[in-house]
Legacy VTK file of the C-alpha trace (Angstrom):
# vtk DataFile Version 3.0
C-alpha trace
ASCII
DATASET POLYDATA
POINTS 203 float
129.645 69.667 128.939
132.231 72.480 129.398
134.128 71.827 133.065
135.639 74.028 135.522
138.643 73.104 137.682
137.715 70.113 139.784
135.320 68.737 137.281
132.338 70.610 138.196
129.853 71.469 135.624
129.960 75.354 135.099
127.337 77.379 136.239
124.570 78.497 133.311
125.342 81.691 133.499
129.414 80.776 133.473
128.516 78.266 130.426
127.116 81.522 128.543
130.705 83.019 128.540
132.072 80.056 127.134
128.850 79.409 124.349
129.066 78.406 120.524
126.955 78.306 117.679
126.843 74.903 117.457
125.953 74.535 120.785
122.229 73.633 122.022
120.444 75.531 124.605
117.343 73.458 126.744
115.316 76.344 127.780
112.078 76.120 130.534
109.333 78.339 129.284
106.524 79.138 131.703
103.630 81.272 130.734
103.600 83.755 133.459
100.851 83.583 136.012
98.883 81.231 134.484
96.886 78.344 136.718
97.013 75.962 135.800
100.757 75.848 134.348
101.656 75.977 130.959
105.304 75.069 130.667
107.004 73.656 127.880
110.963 72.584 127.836
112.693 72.594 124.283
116.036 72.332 122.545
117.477 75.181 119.780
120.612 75.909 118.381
122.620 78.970 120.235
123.280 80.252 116.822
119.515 80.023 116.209
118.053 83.457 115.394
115.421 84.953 117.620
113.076 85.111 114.871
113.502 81.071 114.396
112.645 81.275 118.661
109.740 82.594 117.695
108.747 79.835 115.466
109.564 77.134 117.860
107.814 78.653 120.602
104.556 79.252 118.331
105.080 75.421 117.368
105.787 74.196 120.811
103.091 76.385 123.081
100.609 75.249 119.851
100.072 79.357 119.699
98.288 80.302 115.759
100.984 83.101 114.920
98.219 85.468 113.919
99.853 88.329 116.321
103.124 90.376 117.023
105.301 89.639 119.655
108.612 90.385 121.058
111.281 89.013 123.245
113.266 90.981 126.032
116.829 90.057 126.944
118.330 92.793 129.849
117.815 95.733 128.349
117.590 94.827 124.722
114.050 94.232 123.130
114.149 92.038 119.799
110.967 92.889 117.354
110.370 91.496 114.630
110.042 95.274 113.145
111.170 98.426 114.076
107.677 99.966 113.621
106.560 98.007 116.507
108.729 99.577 119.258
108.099 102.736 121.087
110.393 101.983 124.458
113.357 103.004 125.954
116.592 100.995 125.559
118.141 99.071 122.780
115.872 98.067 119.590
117.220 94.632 117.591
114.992 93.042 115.009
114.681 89.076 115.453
115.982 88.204 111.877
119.496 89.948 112.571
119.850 88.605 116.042
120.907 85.489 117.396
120.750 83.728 120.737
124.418 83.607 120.718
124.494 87.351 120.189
122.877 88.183 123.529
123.031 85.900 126.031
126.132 85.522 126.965
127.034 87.690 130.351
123.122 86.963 131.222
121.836 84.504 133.398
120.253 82.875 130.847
116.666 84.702 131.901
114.602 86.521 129.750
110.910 86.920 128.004
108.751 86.423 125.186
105.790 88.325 124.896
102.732 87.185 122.194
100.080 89.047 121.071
100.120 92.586 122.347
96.538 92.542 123.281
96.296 89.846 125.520
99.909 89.913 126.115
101.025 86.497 127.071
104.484 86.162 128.096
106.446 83.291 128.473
109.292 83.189 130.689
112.290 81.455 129.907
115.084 80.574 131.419
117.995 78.450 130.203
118.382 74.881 131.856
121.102 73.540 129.871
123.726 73.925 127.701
124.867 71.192 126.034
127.684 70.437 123.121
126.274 68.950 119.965
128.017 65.990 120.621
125.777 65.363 124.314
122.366 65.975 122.211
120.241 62.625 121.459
117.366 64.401 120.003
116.766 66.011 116.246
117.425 70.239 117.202
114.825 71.677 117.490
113.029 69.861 119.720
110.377 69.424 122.971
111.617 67.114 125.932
108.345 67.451 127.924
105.757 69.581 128.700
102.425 70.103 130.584
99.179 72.237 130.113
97.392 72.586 126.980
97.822 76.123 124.535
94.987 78.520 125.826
92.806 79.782 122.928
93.650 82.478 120.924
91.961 86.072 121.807
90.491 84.830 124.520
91.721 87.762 126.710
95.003 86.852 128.132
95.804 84.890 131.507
92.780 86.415 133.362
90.478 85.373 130.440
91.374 82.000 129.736
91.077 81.512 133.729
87.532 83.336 133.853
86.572 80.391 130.758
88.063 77.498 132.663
85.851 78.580 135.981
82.991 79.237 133.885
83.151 76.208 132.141
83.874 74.530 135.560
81.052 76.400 137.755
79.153 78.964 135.724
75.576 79.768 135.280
73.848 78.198 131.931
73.737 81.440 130.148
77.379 82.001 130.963
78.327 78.327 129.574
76.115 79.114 126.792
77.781 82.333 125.862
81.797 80.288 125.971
80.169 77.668 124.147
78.760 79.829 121.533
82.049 81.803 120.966
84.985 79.351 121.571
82.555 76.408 119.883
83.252 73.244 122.882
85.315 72.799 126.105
88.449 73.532 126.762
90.542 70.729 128.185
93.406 72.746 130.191
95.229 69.276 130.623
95.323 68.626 127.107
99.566 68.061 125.525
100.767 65.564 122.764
104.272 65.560 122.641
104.632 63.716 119.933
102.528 65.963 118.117
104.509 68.885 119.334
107.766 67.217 118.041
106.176 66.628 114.399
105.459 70.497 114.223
109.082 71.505 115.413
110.133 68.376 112.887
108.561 70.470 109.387
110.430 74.279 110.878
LINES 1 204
203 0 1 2 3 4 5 6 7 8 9 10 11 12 13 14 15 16 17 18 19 20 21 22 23 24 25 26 27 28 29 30 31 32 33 34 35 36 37 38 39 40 41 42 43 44 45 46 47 48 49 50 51 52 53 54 55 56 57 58 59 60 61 62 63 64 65 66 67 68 69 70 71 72 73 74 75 76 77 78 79 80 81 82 83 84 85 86 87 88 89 90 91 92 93 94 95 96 97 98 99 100 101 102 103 104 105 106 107 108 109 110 111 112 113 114 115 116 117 118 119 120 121 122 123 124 125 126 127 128 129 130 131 132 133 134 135 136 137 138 139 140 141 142 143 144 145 146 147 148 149 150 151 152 153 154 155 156 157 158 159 160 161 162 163 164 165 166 167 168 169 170 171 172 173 174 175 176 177 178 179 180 181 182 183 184 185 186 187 188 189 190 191 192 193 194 195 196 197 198 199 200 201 202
């Protein structure tokens, strides 16, 4: 790890100045105000393109990459094509940009958005950054995690809470209507790492 005077480690956001392709970020994801928590904490390559972001988080969150999504990094907003975006500020696509490319003079913070619809977004936020040399794990990879991968379409955040409290406390009919679309339970508590890692192991 990169030092400043005295031997302290830097700062994230001071370790952005000073980052290189070959470097690896550990980034905390967090699906935003979902109860219970989602989280997931993984390793990529700073000179990793967005686009390959995407990937790992699809493989990591266990998401079906059946929808569009989108990441937002200060005022820039990464598609994956320009058809997609009708905002204000600065348009990338993910296949021309790298991690390397924007954060640096961040603090490491920014968002992922999936599925327009139900619009889940993931915030992430850099933990680490750590020289190739520190890294004891293939790259990419998922050093823990917690909450299972709500099911697709199922209405965003406040939907996949309404199914867990139906399945928890609802009326027959209502059980009987989640059973008959989603097809069983949900288990909210449900994560395999290992099984996360053998995804991220085949990108």
């Amino acid at each position: 790890m990169r030092l400043l005077e005295g031997k302290k480690p830097r700062a994230v956001a001071a370790q952005l100045e000073l980052l290189e392709e070959t470097d690896v970020l550990e980034l905390n994801v967090v699906l935003e105000y979902c109860e219970p928590k989602v989280e997931r904490t993984i390793r990529i390559r700073a000179g990793s393109f967005f686009v390959e972001l995407h990937d790992v988080l699809q493989a990591a969150m266990g998401w079906e990459n059946a929808h569009l999504h989108k990441f937002k990094v200060g005022k820039a907003h990464v598609f994956m094509d320009p058809e997609d975006y009708f905002g204000e500020g600065d348009m990338l696509l993910d296949h021309e940009t790298r991690l390397i490319d924007l954060l640096p003079g961040t603090k490491g913070k920014f968002s992922y958005t999936y599925d327009f619809g139900d619009s889940w977004v993931h915030l992430i936020a850099v933990k680490k950054v750590l020289q190739a040399a520190e890294v004891d794990t293939p790259v990419p990879y998922c050093t823990k995690g917690a909450g299972a991968c709500p099911p697709e379409d199922c209405g965003g955040v406040w939907g996949y809470m309404d199914l867990l409290e139906t399945q928890r406390s609802g009326t027959k009919e209502r059980k009987e209507e989640m059973l008959e679309w989603y097809g069983g339970t949900v288990d909210p508590d449900l994560f395999d790492l290992d099984e996360v890692n053998a995804e991220l192991g085949t990108l």
